[in-house]
C-alpha positions as CSV (number, residue, x, y, z in Angstrom):
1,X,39.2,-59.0,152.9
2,X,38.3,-57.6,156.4
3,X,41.5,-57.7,158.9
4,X,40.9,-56.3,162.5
5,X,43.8,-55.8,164.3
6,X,44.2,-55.3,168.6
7,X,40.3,-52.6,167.7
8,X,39.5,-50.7,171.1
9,X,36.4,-48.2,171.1
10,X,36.4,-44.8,173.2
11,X,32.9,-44.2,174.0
12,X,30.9,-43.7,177.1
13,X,30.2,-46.9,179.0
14,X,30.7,-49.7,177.1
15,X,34.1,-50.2,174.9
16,X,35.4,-52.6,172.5
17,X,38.6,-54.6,173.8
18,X,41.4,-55.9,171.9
19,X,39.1,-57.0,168.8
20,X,41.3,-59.1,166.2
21,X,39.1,-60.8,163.4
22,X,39.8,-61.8,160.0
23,X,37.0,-62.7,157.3
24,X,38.0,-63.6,154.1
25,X,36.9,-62.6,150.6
26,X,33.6,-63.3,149.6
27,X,32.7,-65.2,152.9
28,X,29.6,-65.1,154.3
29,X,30.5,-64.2,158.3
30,X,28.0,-64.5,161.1
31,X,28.1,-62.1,164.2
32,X,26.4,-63.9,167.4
33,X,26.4,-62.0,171.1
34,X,23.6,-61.5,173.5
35,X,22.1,-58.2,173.6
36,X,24.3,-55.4,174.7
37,X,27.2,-57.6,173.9
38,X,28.6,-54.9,171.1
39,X,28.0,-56.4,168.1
40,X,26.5,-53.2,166.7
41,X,28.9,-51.1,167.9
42,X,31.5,-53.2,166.0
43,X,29.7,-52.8,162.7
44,X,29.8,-49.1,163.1
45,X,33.4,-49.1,164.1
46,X,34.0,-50.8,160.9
47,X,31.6,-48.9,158.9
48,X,33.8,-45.9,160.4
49,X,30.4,-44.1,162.3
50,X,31.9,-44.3,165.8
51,X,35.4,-43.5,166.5
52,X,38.4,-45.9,167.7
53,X,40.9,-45.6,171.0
54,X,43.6,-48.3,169.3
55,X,43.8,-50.6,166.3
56,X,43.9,-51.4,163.1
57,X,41.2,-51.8,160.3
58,X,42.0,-52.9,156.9
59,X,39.8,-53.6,154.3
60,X,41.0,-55.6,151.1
61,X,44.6,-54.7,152.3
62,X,44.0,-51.1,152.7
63,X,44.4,-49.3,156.3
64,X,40.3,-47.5,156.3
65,X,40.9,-47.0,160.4
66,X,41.0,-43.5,159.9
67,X,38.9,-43.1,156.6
68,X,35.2,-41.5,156.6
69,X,32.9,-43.7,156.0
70,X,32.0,-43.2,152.1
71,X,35.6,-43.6,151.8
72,X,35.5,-47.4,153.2
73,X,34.0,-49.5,150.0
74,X,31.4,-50.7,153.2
75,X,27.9,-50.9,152.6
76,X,25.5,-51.1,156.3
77,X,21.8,-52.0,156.3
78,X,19.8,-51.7,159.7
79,X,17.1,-53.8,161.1
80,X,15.2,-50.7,160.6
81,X,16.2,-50.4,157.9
82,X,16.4,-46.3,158.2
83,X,15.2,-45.7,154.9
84,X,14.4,-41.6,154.7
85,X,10.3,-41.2,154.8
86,X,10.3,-38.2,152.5
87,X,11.9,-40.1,149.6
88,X,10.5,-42.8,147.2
89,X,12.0,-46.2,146.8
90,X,13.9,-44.6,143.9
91,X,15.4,-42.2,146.2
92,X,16.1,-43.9,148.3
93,X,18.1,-46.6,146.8
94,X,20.1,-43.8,144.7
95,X,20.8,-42.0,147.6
96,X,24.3,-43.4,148.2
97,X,25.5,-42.3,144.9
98,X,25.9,-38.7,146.0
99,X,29.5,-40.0,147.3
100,X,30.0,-41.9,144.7
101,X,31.3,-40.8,141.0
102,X,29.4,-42.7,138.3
103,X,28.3,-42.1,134.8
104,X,24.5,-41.3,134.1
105,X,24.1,-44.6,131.7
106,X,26.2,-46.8,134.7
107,X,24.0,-45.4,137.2
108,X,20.7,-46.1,134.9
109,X,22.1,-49.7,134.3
110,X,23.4,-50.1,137.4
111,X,19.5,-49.2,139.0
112,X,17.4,-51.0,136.5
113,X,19.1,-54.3,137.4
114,X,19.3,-53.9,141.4
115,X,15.5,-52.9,141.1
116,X,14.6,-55.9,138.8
117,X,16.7,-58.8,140.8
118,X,15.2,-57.8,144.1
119,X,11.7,-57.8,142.6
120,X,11.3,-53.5,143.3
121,X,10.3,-52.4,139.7
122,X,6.5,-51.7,140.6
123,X,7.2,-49.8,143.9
124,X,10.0,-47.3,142.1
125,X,7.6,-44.4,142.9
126,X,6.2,-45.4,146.6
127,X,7.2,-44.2,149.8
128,X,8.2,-45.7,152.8
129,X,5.4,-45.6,154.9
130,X,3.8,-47.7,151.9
131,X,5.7,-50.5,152.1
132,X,5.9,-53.7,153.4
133,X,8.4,-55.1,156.1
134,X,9.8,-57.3,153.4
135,X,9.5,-54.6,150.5
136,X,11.0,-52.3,153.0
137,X,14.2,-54.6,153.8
138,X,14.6,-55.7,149.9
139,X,14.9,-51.5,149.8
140,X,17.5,-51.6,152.2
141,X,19.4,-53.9,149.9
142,X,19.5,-52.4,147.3
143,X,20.7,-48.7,148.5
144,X,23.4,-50.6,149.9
145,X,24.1,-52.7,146.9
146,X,24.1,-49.8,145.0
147,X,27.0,-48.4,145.1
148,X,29.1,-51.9,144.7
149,X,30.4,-52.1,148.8
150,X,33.3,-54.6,149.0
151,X,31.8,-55.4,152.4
152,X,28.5,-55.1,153.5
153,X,27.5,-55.6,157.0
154,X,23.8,-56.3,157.9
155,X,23.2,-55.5,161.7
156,X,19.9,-58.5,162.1
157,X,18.2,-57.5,158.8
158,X,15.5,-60.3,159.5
159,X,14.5,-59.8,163.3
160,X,12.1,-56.9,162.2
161,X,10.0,-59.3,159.8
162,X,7.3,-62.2,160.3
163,X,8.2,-65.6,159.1
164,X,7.2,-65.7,155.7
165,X,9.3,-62.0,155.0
166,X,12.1,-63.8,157.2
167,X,12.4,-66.8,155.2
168,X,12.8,-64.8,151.7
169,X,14.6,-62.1,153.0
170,X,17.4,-65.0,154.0
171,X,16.6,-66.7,150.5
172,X,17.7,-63.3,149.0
173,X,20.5,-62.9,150.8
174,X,21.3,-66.4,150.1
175,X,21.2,-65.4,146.1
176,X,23.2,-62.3,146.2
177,X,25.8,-63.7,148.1
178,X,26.1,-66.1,145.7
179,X,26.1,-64.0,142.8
180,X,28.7,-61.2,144.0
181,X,31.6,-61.1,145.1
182,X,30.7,-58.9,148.3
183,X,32.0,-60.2,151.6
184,X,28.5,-60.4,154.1
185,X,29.1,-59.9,157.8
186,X,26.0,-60.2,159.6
187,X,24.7,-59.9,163.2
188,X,22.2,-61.8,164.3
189,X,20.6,-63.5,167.4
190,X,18.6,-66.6,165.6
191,X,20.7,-69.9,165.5
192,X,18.9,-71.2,162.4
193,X,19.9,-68.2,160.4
194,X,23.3,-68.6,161.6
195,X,23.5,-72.1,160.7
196,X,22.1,-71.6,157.4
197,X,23.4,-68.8,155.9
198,X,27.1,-68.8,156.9
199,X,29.9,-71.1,157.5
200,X,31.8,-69.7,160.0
201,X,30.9,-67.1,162.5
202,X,32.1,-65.4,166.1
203,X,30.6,-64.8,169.4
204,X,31.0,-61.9,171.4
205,X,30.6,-60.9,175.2
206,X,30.9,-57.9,176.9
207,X,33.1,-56.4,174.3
208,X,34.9,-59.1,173.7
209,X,35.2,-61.8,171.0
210,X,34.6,-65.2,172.8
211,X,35.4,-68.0,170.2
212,X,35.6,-67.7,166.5
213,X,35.5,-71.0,163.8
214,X,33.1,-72.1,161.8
215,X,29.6,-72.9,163.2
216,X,29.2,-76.7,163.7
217,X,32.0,-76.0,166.0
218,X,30.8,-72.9,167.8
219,X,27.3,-74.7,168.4
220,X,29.1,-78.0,169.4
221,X,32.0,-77.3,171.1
222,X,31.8,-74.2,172.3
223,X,35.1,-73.1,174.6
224,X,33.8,-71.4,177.8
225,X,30.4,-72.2,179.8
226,X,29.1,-68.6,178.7
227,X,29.1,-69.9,175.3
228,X,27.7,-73.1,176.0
229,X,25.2,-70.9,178.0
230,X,24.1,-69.0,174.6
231,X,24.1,-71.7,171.7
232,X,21.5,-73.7,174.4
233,X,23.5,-76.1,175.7
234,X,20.8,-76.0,178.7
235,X,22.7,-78.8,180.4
236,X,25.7,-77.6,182.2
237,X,27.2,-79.1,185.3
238,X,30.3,-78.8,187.1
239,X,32.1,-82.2,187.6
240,X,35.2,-84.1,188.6
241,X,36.6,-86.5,186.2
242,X,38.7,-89.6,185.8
243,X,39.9,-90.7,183.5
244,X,37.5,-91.3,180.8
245,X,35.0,-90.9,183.6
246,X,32.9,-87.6,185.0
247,X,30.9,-87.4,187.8
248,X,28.6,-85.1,188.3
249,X,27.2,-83.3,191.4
250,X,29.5,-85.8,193.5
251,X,27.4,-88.7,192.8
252,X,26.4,-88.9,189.1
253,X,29.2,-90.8,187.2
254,X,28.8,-90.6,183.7
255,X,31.2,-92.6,180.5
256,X,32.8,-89.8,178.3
257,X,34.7,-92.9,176.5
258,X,37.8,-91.0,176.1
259,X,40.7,-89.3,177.9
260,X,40.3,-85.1,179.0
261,X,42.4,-82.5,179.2
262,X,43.6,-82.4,183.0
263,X,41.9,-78.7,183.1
264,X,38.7,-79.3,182.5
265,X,35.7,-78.6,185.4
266,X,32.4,-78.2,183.4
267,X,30.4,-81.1,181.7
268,X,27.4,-79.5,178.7
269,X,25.2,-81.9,176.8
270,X,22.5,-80.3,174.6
271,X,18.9,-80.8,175.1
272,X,18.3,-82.4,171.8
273,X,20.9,-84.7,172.0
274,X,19.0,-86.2,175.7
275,X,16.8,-89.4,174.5
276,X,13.6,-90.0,177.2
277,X,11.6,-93.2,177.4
278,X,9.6,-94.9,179.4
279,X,11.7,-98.1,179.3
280,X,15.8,-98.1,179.9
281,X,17.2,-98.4,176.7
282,X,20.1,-101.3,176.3
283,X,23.5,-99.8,175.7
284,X,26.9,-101.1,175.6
285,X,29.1,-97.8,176.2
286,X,25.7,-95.3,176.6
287,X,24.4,-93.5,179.5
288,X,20.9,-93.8,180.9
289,X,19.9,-93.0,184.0
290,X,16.3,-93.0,185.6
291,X,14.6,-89.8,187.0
292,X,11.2,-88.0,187.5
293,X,9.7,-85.4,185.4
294,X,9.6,-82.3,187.0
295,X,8.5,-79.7,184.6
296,X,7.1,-79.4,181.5
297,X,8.0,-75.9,179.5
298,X,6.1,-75.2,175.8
299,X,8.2,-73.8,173.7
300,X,6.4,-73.6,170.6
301,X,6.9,-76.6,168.3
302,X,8.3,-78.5,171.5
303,X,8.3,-79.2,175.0
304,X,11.3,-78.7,176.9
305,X,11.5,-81.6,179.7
306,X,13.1,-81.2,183.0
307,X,13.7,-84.6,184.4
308,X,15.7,-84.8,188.3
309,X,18.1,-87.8,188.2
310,X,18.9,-87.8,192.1
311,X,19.8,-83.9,192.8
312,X,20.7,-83.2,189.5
313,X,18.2,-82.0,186.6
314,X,18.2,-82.4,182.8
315,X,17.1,-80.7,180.2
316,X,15.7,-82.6,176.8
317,X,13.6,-81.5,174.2
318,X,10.3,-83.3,173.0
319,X,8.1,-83.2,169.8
320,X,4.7,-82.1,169.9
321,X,3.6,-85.2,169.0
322,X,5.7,-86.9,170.6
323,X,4.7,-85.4,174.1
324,X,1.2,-86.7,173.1
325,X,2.3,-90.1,172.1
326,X,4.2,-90.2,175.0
327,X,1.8,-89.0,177.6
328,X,4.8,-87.6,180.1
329,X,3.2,-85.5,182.7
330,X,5.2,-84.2,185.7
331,X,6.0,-86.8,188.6
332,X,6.6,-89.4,185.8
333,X,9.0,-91.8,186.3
334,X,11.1,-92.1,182.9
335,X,14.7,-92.9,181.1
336,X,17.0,-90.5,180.3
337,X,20.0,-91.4,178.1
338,X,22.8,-89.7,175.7
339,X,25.9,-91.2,174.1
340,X,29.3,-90.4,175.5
341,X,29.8,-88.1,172.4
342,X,27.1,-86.1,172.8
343,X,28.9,-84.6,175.8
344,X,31.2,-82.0,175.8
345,X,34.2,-80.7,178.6
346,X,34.9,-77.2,179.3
């Protein structure tokens, strides 16, 4: 459905470079990147809003590189949604229709059900400023449902929004992907979003698109340490191996249990995959090592642990209720362990 081919960017600085992508009908594609990476800017080069140096865009087949963009069968919906104040919710989801062609009783139908599937049919008459985040973003939707885009591209639709919004906001998304046959390319910077919404996704970096696959891959075997950097694999260390053997820091050896690639430097374990206990836990092929608590970091629902084994400190992740359970405090002597698997090579 949506083929990038060798895309450049001329604008002033920060570019695209060489951008080749391919998402196919109907798929449901995630866009990840840190901020400033140019994720937005590649949804407006699609959408046709900025302009292009090189490359090729093609859109169900069709060359749209040098098409405007009501000409591009691409929808685009903001997180800010920039719906126009001075125009109801009718308005505004109508609006799109001025470059569009469509007979009175299509455009009647065509409005009736967009309005009744994402619940808008008592705000027709409101404006804007009367909204709610969520009502606000289910507007959104629909002016860029409207007019039937072949792609529509969502540049983080749910970062604006509280939880509750968030979560049926992605429900709805979840629902009209599954009812259309519209290809979804989204941007985003929350992992769980990423994970549930889409099956395969990309990562871009400075203009650049980093890795590409699906997203159990991207999140567990990610190809460069940036990467691993950004999907939190906290735990990254440069090592020496041999054989099925690392070692870390020059005196941590660690069991990979299997053969590496002779260019391989890096070792990345995620934090949630890094068990601690108070007692060393028997293991035939395992790693566990004993270490000291060093800090203790609340993130929320969890405490991130930092525990120094010798010169080098890990990263794990505790319950709530499980740091009260376990009554770690800093300068506690505990067990760290993970299973060879758990540990990935770059």
């Amino acid at each position: 459905m949506i083929r990038i081919e060798n895309l450049e960017t001329r604008l002033t600085g920060f570019n695209l470079h060489e951008i080749n992508l391919s998402i196919e009908e109907g798929e449901f594609f995630i866009l990840m990147g840190p901020t400033g990476a140019g994720k937005t800017v590649l949804l407006e080069a699609l959408a046709g809003l900025i302009p292009i140096k090189n490359g090729k865009i093609l859109i169900g087949g069709k060359d749209v590189t040098r098409l405007p963009p009501e000409k591009r069968g691409i929808g685009i919906v903001y997180q800010d949604y920039a719906l126009f104040p001075h125009m109801t919710v009718t308005e505004n989801i109508k609006y799109g229709l001025h470059f569009h062609t469509l007979a009175k009783e299509e455009e009647k139908k065509r409005f009736k059900n967009m309005i009744e599937e994402l619940g808008l049919a008592h705000l027709e008459n409101r404006l804007p400023l009367n909204l709610s985040g969520g009502e606000l973003q289910r507007v959104a939707l629909a002016r860029a449902l409207m007019v039937k885009p072949n792609v529509l591209l969502l540049d983080e639709p749910l970062s604006a929004l509280d939880p509750a919004f968030r979560e049926e906001i992605r429900r709805e998304l979840k629902r009209i992907h599954r009812s259309s046959n519209t290809t979804l390319l989204m941007v985003t910077h929350d992992f769980a979003e990423a994970l549930s919404l889409a099956d395969r996704g990309a990562v871009i970096h400075q203009g650049r698109i980093e890795q590409i696959g699906n997203m159990e891959d991207i999140f567990q075997k990610p190809r460069t340490q940036f990467i691993a950097d950004f999907v939190g694999m906290k735990n990254i260390f440069e090592a020496q191996f041999n054989g099925s053997r690392g070692v870390i820091g020059n005196e941590l050896e660690v069991n990979l249990d299997r053969q590496l690639p002779s260019n391989h430097s890096h070792i990345a374990i995620r934090p949630d995959d890094i068990a601690i206990t108070r007692e060393e836990l028997a293991s035939n092929n395992g790693n566990s090592f004993k270490g000291i608590v060093t800090a203790m970091v609340d993130q929320g629902f969890y405490y991130e642990v930092h525990v120094q084994v010798g010169k080098v400190t890990f990263k794990s992740l505790i319950s709530k209720k499980s740091f009260l359970d376990f009554k770690v405090l800093e300068g506690t002597e505990v067990f760290i362990s993970f299973e060879p698997m758990a540990i990935h090579t770059l």
